[in-house]
LUMVEX-441193 format. One record per residue (C-alpha): x, y, z; residue number from 1; chain. Coordinates in Angstrom, 1 decimal. Example, Ala and Ser with C-alpha at 12.3 -4.5 7.8 and 13.67 -1.06 7.14 Angstrom:
residues 2
<vexfi X="12.3" Y="-4.5" Z="7.8" pos="1" unit="A"/>
<vexfi X="13.7" Y="-1.1" Z="7.1" pos="2" unit="A"/>
***
This chain:
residues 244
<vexfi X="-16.5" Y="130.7" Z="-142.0" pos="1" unit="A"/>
<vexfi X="-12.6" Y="129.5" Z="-142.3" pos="2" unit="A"/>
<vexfi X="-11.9" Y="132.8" Z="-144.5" pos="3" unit="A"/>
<vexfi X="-11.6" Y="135.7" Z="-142.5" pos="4" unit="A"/>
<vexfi X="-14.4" Y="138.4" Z="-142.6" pos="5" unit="A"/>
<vexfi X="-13.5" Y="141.9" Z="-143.9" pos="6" unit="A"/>
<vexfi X="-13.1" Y="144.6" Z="-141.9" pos="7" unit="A"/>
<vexfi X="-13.5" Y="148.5" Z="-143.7" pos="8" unit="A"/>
<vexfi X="-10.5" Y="150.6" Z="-143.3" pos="9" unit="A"/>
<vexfi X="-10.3" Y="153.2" Z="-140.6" pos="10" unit="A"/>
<vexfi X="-9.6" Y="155.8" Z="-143.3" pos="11" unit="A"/>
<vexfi X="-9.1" Y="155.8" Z="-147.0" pos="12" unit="A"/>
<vexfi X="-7.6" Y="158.0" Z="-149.6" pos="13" unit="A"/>
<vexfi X="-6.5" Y="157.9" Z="-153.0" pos="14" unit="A"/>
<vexfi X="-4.1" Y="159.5" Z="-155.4" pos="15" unit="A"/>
<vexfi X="-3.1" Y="158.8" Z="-159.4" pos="16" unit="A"/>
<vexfi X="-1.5" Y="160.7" Z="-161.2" pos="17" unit="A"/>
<vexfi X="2.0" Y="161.5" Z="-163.0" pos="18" unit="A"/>
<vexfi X="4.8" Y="163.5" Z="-161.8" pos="19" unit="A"/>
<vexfi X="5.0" Y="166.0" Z="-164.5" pos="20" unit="A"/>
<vexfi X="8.4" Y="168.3" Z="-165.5" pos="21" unit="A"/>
<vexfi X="6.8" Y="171.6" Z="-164.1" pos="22" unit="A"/>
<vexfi X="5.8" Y="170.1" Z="-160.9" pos="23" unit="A"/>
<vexfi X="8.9" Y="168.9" Z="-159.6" pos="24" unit="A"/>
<vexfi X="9.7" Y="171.6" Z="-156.8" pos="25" unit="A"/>
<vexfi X="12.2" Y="170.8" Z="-154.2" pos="26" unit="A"/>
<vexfi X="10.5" Y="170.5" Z="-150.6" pos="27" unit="A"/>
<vexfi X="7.1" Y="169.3" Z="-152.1" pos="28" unit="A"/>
<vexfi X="5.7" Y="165.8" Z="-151.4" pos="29" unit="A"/>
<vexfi X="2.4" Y="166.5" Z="-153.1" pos="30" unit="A"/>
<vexfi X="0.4" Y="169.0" Z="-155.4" pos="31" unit="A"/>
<vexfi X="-3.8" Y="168.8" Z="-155.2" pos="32" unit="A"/>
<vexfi X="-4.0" Y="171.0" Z="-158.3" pos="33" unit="A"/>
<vexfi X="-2.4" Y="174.6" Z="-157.3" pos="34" unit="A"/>
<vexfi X="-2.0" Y="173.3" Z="-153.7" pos="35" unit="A"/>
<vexfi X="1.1" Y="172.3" Z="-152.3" pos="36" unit="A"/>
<vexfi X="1.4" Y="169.5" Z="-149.7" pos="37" unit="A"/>
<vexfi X="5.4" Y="170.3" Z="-148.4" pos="38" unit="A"/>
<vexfi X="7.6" Y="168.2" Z="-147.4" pos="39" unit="A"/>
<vexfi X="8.0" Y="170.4" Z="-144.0" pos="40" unit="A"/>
<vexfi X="4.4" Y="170.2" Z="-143.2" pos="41" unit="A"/>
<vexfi X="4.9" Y="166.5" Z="-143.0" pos="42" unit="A"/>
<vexfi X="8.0" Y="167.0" Z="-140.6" pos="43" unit="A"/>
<vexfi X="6.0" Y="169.0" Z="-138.6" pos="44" unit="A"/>
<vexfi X="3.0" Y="166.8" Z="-137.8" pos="45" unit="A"/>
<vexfi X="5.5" Y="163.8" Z="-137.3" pos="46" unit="A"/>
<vexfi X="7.7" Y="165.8" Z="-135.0" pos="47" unit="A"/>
<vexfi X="4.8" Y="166.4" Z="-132.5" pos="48" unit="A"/>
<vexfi X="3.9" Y="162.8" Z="-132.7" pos="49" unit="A"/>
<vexfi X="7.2" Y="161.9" Z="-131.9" pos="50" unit="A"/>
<vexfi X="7.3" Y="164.4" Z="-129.5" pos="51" unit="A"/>
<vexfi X="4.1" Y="163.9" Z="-127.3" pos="52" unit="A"/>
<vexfi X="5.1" Y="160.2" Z="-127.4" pos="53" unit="A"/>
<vexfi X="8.1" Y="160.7" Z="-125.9" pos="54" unit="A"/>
<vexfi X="7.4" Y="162.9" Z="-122.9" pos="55" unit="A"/>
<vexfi X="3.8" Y="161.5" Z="-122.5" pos="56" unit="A"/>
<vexfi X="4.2" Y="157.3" Z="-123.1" pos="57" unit="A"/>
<vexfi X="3.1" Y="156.7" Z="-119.6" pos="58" unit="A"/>
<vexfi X="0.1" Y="158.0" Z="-120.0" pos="59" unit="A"/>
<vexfi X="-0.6" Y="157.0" Z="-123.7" pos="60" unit="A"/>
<vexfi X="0.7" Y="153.4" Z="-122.5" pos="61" unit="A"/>
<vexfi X="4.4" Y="151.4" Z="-123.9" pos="62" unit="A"/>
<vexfi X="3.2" Y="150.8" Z="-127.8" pos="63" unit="A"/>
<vexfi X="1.5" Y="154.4" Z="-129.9" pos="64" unit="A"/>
<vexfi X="1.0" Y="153.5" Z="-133.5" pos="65" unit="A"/>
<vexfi X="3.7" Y="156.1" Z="-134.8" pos="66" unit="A"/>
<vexfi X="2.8" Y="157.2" Z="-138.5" pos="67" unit="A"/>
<vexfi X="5.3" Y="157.0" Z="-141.5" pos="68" unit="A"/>
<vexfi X="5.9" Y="159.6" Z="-143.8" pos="69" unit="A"/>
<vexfi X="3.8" Y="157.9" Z="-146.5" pos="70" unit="A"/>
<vexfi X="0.8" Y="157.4" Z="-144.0" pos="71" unit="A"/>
<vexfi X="0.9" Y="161.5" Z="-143.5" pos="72" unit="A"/>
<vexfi X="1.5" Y="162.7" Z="-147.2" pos="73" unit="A"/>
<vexfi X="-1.8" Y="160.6" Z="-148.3" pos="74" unit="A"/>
<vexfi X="-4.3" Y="161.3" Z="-145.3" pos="75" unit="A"/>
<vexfi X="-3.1" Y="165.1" Z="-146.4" pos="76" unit="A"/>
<vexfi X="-3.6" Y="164.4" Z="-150.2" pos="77" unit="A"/>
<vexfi X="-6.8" Y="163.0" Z="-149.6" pos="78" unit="A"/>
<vexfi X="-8.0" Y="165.6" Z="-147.0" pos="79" unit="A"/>
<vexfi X="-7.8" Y="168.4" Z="-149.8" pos="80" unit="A"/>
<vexfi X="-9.0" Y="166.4" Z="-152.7" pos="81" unit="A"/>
<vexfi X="-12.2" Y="165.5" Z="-150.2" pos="82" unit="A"/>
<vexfi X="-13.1" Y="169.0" Z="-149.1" pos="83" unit="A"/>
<vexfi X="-12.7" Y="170.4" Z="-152.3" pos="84" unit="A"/>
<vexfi X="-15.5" Y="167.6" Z="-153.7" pos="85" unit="A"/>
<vexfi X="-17.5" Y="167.9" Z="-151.2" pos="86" unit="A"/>
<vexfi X="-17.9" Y="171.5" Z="-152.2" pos="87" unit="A"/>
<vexfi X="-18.0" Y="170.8" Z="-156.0" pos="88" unit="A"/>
<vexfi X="-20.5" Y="168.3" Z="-155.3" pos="89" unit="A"/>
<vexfi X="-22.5" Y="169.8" Z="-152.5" pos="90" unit="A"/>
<vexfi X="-22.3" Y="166.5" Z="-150.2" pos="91" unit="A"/>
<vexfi X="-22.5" Y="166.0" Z="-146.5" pos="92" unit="A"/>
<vexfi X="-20.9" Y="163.8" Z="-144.0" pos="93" unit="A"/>
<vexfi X="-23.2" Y="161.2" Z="-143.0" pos="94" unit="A"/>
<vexfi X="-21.0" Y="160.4" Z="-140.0" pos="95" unit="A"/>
<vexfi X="-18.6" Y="162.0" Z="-137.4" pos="96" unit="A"/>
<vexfi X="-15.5" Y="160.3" Z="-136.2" pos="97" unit="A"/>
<vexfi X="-14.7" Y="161.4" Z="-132.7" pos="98" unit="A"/>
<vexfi X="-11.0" Y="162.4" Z="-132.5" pos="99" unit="A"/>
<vexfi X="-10.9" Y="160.6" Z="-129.1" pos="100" unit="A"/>
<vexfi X="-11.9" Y="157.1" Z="-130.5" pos="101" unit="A"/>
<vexfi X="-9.2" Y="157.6" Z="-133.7" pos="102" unit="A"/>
<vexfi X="-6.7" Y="158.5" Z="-130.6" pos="103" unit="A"/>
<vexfi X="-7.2" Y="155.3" Z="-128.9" pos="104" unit="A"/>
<vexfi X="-7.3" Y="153.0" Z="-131.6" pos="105" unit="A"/>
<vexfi X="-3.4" Y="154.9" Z="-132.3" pos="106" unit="A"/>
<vexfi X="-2.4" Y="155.0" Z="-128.7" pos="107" unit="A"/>
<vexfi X="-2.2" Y="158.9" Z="-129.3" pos="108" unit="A"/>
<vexfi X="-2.8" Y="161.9" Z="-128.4" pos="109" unit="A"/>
<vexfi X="-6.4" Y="163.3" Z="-129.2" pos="110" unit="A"/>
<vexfi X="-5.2" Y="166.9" Z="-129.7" pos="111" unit="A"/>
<vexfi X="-1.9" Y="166.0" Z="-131.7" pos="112" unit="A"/>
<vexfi X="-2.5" Y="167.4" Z="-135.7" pos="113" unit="A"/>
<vexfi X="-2.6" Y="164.1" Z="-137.1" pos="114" unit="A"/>
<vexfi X="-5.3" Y="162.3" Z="-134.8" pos="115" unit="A"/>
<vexfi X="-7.3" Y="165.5" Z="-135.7" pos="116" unit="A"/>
<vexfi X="-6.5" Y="165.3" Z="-139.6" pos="117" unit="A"/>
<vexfi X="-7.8" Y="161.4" Z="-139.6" pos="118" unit="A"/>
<vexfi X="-10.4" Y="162.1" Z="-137.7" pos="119" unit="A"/>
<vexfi X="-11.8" Y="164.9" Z="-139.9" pos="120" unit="A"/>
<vexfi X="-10.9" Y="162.8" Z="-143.2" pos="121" unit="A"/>
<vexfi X="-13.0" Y="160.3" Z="-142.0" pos="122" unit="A"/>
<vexfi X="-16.1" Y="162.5" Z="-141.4" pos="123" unit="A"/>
<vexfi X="-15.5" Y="164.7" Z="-145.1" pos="124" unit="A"/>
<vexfi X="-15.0" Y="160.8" Z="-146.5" pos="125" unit="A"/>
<vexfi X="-17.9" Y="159.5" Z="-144.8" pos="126" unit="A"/>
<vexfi X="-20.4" Y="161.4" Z="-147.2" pos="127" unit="A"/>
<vexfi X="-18.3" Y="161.0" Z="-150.4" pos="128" unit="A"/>
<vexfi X="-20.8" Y="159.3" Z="-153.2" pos="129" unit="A"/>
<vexfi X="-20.1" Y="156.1" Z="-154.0" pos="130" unit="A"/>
<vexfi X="-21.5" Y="153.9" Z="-156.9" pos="131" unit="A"/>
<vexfi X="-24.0" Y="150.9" Z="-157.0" pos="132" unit="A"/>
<vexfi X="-21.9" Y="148.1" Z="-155.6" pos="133" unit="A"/>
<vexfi X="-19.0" Y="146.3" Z="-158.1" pos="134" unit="A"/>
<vexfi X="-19.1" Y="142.5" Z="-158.7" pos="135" unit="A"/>
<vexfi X="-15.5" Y="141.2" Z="-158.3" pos="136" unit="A"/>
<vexfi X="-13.6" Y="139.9" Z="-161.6" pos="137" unit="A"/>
<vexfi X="-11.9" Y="136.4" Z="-161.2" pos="138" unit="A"/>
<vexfi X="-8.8" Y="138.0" Z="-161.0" pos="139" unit="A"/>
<vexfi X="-10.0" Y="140.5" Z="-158.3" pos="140" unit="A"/>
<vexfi X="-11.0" Y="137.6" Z="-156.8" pos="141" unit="A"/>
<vexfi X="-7.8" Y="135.8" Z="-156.9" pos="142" unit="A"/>
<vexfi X="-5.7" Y="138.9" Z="-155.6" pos="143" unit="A"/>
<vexfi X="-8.4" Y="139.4" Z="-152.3" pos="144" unit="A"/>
<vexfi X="-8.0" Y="134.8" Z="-152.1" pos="145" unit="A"/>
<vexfi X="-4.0" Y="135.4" Z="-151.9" pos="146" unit="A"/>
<vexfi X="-3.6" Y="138.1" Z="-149.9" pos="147" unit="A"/>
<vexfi X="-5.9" Y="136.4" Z="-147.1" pos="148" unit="A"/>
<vexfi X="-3.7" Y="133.3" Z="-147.5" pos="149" unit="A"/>
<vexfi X="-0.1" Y="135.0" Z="-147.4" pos="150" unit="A"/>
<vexfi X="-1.2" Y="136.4" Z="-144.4" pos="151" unit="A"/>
<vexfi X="-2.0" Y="132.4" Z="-143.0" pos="152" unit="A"/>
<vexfi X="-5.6" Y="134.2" Z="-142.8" pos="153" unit="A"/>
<vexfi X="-7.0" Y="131.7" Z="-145.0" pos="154" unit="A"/>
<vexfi X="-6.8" Y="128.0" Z="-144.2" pos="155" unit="A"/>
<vexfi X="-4.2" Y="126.2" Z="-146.5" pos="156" unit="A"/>
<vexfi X="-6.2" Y="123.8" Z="-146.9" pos="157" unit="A"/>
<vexfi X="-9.8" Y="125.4" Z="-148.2" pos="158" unit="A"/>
<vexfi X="-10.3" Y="125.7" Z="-152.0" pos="159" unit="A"/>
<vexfi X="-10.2" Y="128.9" Z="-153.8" pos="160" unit="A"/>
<vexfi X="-13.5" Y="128.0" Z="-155.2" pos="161" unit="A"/>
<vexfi X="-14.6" Y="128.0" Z="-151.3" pos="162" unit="A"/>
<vexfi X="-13.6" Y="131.0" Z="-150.5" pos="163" unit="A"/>
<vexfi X="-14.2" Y="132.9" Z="-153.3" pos="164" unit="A"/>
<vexfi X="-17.8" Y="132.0" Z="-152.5" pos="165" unit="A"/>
<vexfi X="-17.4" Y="133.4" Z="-149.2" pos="166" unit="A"/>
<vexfi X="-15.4" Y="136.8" Z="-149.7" pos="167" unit="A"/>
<vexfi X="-17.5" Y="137.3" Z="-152.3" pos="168" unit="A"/>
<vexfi X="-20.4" Y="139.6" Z="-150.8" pos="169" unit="A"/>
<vexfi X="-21.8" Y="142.7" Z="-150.3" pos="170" unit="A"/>
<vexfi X="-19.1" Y="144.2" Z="-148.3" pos="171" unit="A"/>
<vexfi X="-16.4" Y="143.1" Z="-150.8" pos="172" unit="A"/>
<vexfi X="-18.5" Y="144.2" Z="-153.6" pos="173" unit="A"/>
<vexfi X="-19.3" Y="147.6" Z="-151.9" pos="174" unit="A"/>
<vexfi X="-15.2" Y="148.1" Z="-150.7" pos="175" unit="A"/>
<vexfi X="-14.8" Y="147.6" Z="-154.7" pos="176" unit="A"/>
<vexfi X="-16.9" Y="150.5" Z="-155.2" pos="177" unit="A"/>
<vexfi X="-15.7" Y="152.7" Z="-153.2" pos="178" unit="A"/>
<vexfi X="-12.4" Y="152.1" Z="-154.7" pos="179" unit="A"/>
<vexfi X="-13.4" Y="153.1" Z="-157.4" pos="180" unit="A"/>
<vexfi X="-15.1" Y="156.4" Z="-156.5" pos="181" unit="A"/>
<vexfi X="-11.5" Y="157.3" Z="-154.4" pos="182" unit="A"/>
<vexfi X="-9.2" Y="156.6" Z="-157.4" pos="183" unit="A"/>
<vexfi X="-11.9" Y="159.5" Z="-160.0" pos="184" unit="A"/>
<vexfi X="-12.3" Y="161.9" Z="-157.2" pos="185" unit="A"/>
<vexfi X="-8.2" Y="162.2" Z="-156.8" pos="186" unit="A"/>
<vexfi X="-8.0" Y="161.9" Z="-160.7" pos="187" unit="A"/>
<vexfi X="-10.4" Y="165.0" Z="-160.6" pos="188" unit="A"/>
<vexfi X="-7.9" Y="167.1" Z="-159.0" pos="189" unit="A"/>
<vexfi X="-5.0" Y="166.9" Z="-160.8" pos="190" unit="A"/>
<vexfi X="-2.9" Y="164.9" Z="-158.0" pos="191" unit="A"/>
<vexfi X="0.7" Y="164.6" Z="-158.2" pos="192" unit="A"/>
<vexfi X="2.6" Y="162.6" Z="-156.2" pos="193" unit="A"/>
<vexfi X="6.3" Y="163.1" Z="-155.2" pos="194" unit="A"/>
<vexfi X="7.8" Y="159.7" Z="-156.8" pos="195" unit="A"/>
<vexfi X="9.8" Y="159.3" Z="-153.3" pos="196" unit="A"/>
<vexfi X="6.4" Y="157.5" Z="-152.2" pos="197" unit="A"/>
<vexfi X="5.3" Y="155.4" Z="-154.8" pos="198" unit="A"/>
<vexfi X="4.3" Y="152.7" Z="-154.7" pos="199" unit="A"/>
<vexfi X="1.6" Y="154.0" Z="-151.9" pos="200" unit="A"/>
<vexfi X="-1.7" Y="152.3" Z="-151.4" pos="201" unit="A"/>
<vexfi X="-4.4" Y="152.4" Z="-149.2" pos="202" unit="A"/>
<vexfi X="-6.3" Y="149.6" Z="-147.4" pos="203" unit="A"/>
<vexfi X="-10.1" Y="149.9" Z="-148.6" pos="204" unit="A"/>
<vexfi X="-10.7" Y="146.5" Z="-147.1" pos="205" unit="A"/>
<vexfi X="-8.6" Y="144.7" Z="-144.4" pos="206" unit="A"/>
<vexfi X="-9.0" Y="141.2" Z="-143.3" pos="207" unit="A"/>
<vexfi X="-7.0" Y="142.4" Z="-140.4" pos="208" unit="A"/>
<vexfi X="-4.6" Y="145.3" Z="-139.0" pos="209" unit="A"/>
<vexfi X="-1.8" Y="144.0" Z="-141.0" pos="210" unit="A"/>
<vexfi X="-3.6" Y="142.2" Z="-144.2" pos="211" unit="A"/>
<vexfi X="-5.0" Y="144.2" Z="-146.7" pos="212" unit="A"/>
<vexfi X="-7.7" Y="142.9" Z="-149.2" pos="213" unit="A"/>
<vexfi X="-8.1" Y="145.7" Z="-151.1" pos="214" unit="A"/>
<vexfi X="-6.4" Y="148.7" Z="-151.6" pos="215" unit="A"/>
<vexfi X="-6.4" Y="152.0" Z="-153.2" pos="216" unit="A"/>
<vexfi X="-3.6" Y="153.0" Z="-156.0" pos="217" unit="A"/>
<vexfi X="-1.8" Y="156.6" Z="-154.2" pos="218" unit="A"/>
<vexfi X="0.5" Y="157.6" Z="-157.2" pos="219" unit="A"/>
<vexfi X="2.0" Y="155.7" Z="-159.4" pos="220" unit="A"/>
<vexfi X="3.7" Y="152.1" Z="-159.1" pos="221" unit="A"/>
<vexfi X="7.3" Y="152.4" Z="-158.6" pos="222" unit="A"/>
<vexfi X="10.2" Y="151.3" Z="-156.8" pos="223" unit="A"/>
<vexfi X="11.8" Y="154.2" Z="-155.5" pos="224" unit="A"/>
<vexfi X="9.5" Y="154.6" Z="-152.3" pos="225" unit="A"/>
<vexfi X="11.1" Y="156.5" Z="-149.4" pos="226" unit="A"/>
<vexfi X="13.1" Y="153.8" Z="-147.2" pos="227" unit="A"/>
<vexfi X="14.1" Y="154.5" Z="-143.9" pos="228" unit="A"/>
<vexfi X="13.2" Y="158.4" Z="-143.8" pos="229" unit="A"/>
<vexfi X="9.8" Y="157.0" Z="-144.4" pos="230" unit="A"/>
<vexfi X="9.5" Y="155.5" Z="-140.9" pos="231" unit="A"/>
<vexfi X="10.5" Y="157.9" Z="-137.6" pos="232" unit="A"/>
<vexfi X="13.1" Y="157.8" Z="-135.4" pos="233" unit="A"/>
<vexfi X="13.2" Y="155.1" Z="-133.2" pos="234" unit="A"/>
<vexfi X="12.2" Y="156.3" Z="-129.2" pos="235" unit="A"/>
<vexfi X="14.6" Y="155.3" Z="-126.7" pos="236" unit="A"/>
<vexfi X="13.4" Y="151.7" Z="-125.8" pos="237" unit="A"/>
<vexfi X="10.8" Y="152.0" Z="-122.9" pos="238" unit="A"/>
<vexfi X="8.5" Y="150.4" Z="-124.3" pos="239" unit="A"/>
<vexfi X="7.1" Y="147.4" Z="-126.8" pos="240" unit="A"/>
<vexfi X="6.5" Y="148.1" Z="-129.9" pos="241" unit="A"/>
<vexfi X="3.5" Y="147.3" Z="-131.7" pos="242" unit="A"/>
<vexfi X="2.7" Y="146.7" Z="-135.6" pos="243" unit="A"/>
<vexfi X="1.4" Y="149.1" Z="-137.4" pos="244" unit="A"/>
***
């Protein structure tokens, strides 16, 4: 196959919503209804990152997967909205991610906050419902066809017809679902983004670590994402650094 396979996410959340007058408080990145996802919460998880990284990198080896703002704010959104549907709606994880595993695959810590946050996103998200599978649209289609091939994932020279034939399967049509099911359980909660993070989306579906294929709406489209306060401090260069 000359189109590259898709590969699920490691973790997926969701947000959409607007930034109303009332909920505009200084300090706060995010609300999940009455709940308050602060802006020093986030400092604090990225601080011990940055922290353990730097007194620890020879035993977590020269490149850890350091988090951006953005990556923290929605793995915290979507960590309330899930535990408050998996009450609502009564459901069980199916699965259990192992805080060791997400800490290798991040070249970090297993006890630091945020490995333990992804990991137990994973396992709330594992059992959230999801739909019969979705049948891509042509433009769908299109989108997952030109992402692949901006990436130089796709081969120049295949037609889209081609690989339209090939992306188009069960695990396309499943990631589509479950896109859908992320985007109406945040909706369900009344999730407000900070507009400092928009646009934010989520890889669903990845045809590799850096190409996404599809992708989750966290907020609302935008142009005034966070910039450079987004991404931490640059450590003092012992080591390589490795994409995200």
């Amino acid at each position: 196959m000359r189109a590259r396979r898709l590969v699920a996410a490691v973790s997926l959340v969701a947000g959409l919503v607007a930034l109303t007058g009332c909920r505009t408080e200084p300090g706060v990145a995010a609300y999940v209804g009455d709940q308050r996802i602060t802006e020093g919460a986030v400092d604090g998880i990225l601080d011990e990152v940055r922290d353990t990284v730097a007194t620890e990198e020879s035993e977590l080896g020269p490149s850890p997967q350091l988090p951006t703002r953005s990556e923290v704010v929605r793995t915290l959104v979507l960590a309330a909205v899930c535990d408050r549907a998996s009450v609502d709606q009564g459901y069980r994880p199916r699965g259990q991610a192992d805080p060791v595993q997400v800490a290798s695959q991040l070249g970090l810590r297993p006890e630091t906050e945020y490995v333990q946050r992804l990991a137990a996103l994973d396992t709330c998200l594992s059992g959230l419902p999801v739909g019969a599978s979705i049948a891509p649209t042509e433009q769908e289609l299109a989108d997952v066809i030109a992402s692949g091939r901006a990436a130089g994932l796709i081969e120049p020279d295949v037609p889209d017809a081609v690989v339209a034939g090939q992306l188009d399967g069960p695990q396309l049509r499943r990631g589509l679902a479950t896109r859908k099911a992320l985007v109406a359980a945040v909706e369900s909660y009344d999730v407000t983004v900070n507009p400092r993070y928009r646009p934010l989306d989520f890889p669903v579906l990845r045809f590799s670590r850096d190409a996404v294929a599809v992708s989750a709406p966290v907020g609302e489209p935008g142009s005034d994402a966070v910039t450079d306060i987004s991404t931490p401090q640059p450590l003092p260069p012992t080591g390589a650094d490795r994409p995200a």
